[in-house]
N, C-alpha and C positions, 0 to 999 in steps of 0.2 A: 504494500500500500504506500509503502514510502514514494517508489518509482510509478508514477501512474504512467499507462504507455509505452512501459519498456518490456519487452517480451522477456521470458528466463524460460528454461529448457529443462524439462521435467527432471533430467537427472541436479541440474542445482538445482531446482526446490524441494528434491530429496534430500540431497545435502545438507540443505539449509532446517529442514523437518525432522530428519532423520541422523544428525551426523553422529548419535550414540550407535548406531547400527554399520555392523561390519560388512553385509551383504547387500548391494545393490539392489533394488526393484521397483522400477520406477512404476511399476502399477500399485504400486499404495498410494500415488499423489492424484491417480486416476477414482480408488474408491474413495477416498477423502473426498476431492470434490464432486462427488457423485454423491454421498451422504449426508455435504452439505448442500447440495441443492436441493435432494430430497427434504430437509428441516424447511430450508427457507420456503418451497414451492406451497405447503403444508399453510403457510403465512403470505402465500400469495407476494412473495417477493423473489425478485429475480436476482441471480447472483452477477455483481458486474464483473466477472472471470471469463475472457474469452480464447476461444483457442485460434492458435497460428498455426494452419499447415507447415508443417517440417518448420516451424520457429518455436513453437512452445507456447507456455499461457501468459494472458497479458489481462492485468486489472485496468480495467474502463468505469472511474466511477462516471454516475451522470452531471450534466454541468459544464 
């Protein structure tokens, strides 16, 4: 949220999530936001995380 508009690349926000973990799998940063979308949807709110084909995910708040 710091960088709004800056794409990052699922394995650093592994990194950045996970860095107590020795084993690499960037599909935990997939069900993460996949369980927060599911809360928020629940609240009729959309999450501003969007994906970049082959760049990774990128926070778009509105405004």
């Amino acid at each position: 949220m710091d960088s709004p508009g800056q794409a990052f690349s699922k394995l650093d926000l592994h990194d950045i999530l996970f860095d107590h973990v020795d084993e690499v799998d960037v599909h935990r940063v997939d069900v993460l936001l996949s369980r927060l979308r599911t809360k928020l949807r629940v609240k009729n709110v959309k999450l501003p995380i969007r994906t970049l084909f082959g760049k990774g995910l990128v926070f778009q708040p509105k405004g």
